[in-house]
C-alpha positions as CSV (number, residue, x, y, z in Angstrom):
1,X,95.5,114.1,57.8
2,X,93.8,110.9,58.4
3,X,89.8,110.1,58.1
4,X,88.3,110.8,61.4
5,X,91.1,114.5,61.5
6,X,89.4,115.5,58.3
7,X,85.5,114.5,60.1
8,X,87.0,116.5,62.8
9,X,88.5,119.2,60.5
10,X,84.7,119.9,59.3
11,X,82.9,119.6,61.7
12,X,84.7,122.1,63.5
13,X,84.1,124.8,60.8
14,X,80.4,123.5,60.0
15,X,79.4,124.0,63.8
16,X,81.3,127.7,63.4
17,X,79.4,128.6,60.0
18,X,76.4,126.3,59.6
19,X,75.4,127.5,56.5
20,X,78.1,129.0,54.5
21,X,77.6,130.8,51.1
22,X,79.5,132.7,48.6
23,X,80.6,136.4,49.4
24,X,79.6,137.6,45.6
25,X,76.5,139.0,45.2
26,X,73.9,137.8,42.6
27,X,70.0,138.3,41.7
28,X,70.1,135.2,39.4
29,X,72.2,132.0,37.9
30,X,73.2,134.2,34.9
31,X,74.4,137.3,37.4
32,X,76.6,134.2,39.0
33,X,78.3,133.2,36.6
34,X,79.2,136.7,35.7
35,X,80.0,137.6,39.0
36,X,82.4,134.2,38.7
37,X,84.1,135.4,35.8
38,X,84.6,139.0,37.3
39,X,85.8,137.8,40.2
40,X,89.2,136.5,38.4
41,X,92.0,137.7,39.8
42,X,90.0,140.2,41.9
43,X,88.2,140.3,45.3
44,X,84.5,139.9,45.5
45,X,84.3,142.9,47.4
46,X,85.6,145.0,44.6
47,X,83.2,142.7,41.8
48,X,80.2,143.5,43.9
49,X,81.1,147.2,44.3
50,X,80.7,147.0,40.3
51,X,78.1,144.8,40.0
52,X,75.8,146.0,42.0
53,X,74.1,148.8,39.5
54,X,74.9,146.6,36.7
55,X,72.5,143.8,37.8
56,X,69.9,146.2,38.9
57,X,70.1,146.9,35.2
58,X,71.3,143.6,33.4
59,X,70.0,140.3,35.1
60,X,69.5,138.6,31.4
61,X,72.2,137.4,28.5
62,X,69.7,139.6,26.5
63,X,70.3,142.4,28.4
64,X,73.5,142.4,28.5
65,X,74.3,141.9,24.9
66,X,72.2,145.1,24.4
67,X,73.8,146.7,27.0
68,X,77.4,145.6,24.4
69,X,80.6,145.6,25.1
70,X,81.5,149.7,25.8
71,X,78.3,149.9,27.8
72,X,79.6,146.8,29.9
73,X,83.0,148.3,30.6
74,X,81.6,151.6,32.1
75,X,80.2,149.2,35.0
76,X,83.4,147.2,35.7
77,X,86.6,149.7,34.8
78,X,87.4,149.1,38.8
79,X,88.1,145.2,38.2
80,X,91.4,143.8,36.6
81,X,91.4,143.2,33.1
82,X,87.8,144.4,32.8
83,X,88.7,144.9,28.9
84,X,89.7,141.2,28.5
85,X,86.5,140.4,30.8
86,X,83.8,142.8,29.1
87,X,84.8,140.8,26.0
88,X,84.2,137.3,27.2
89,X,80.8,138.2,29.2
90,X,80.0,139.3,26.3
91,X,80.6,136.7,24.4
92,X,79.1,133.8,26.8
93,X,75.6,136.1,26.8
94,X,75.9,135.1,23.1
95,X,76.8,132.0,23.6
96,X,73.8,131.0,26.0
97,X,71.1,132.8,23.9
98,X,72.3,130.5,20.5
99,X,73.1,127.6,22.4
100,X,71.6,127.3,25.6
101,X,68.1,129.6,25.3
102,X,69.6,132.1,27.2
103,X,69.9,130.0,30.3
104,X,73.0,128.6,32.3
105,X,73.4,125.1,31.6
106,X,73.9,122.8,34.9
107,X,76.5,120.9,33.3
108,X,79.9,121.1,34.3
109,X,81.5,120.0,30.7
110,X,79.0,122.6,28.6
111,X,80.2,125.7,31.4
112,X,83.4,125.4,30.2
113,X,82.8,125.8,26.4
114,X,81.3,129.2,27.4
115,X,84.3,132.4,26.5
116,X,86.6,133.0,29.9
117,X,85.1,130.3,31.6
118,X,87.1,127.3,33.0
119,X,86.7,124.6,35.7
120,X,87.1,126.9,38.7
121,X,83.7,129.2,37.7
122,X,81.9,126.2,36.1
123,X,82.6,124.4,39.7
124,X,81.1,127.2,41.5
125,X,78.2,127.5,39.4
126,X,77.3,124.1,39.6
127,X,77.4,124.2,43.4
128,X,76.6,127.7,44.3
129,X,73.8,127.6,41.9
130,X,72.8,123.6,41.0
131,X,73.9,122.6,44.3
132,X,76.3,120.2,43.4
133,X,79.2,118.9,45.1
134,X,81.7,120.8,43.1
135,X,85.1,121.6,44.7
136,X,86.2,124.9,43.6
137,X,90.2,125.5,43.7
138,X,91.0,128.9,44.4
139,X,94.4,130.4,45.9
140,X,93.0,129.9,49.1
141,X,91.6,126.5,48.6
142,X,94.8,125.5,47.1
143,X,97.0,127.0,50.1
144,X,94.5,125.5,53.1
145,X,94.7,122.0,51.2
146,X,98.2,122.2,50.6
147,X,99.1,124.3,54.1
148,X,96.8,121.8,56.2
149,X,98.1,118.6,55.1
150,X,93.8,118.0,53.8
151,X,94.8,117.6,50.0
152,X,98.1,118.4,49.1
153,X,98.8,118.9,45.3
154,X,101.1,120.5,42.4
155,X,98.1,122.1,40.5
156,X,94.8,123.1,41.4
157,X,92.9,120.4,39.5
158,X,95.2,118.0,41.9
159,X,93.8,119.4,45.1
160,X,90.6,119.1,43.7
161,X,90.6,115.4,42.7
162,X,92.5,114.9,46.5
163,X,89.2,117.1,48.2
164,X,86.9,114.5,46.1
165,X,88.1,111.9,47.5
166,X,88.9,113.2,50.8
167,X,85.8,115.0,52.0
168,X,83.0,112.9,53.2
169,X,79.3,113.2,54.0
170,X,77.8,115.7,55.2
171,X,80.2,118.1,54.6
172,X,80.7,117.6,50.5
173,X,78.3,120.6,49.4
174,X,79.7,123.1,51.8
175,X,82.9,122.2,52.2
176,X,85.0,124.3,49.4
177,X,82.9,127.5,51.0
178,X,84.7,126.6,54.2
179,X,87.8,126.0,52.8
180,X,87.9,129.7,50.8
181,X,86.5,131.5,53.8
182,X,88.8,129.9,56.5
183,X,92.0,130.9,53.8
184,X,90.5,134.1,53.3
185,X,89.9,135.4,56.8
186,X,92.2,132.7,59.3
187,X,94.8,131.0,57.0
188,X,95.9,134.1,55.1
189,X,98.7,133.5,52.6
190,X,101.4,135.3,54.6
191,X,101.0,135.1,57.6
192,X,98.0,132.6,58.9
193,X,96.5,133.1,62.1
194,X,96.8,130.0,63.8
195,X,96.6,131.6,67.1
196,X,92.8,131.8,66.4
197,X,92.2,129.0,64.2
198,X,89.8,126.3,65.7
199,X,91.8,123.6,63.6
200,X,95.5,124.1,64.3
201,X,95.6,121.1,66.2
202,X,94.4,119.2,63.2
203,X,97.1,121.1,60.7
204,X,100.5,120.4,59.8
205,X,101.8,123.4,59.4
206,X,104.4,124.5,61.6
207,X,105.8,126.3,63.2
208,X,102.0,127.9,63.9
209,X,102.1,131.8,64.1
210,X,101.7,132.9,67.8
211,X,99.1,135.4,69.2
212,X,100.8,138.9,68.5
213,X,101.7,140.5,71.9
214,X,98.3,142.7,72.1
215,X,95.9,139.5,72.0
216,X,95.2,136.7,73.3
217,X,94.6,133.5,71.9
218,X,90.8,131.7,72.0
219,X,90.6,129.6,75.2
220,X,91.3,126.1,74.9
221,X,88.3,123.9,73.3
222,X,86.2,127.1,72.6
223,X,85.1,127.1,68.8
């Protein structure tokens, strides 16, 4: 995909979604990151069926290492590895009241020291919450970069250093919203839906999955 099909690529899904956000639900940057490191392995719908009591309850580090660990796993047994995950949010509450004065640091680097927390969450903390321009691989991120021909790479951290030096202005802070919304609901991992997708002309992917046989596909230029 060369310069002006990547300006094309995003301005396509910035004029579809102005003002794209994260699906996980939060009150707060500490309830983010939390969310974040829920959300591993598991759909934000299903963290914010879960997390929606908690942090009506628990919006602090404080509160949630008084809540402890037991009291934390009442709230999440629906997630995947909720034993493994009570531990570490546990754990990075600590962390951030001795460390940090119970806030969340805006530094990538410093994210990543906290228990179960690696590049992917401290990316979307920094941009979700600091509003930095932070590229947040994903499965989907990394299948749309890799599927579309945008950033094709081995390993997550290669699509991300490909979508930093790929994406331009305007679309920097937005674009890895886009990117896990469009693999979430268009480019699905087995079967995308190309037939609807306002940038298959721009992909490489082929062959692109027709319409099935009971719809129709969008109308030629329509967005």
């Amino acid at each position: 995909m060369n310069k002006a099909q990547v300006v094309e690529f995003f301005a396509r899904l910035a004029e579809a979604n102005p003002h794209p956000e994260t699906e996980l639900e939060s009150v707060n940057d500490y309830t983010l990151l939390v969310a974040v490191v829920l959300s591993a392995q598991a759909t934000d719908a299903g963290v914010n069926k879960a997390t929606r009591r908690l942090f009506a309850e628990v919006d602090t580090p404080e509160k949630m290492v008084a809540l402890g660990e037991e009291g934390l796993k009442q709230h999440i047994k629906t997630i995947g590895l909720f034993n493994t995950k009570a531990r570490n949010v546990i754990a990075l509450s600590e962390a951030l009241i001795r460390d940090h004065g119970g806030k969340v640091p805006a530094d990538r680097d410093e994210l990543e020291k906290l228990p179960g927390v690696g590049r992917k969450t401290a990316n979307v903390v920094m941009n979700v919450a600091f509003g930095a321009e932070t590229f947040a691989v994903d499965t989907h991120i990394f299948r749309v970069g890799n599927r579309t021909g945008l950033a094709r790479g081995k390993t997550p951290l290669a699509v991300e250093l490909k979508l930093e030096k790929a994406v331009p202005q305007p679309f920097r802070l937005h674009a890895h919203h886009w990117l896990i919304l469009h693999g979430r609901y268009i480019c699905k991992a087995r079967t995308p839906e190309c037939w609807r997708c306002i940038v298959a002309d721009l992909c490489a992917f082929q062959p692109k999955t027709p319409a099935p046989a009971d719809r129709k596909p969008p109308p030629r230029g329509a967005r």
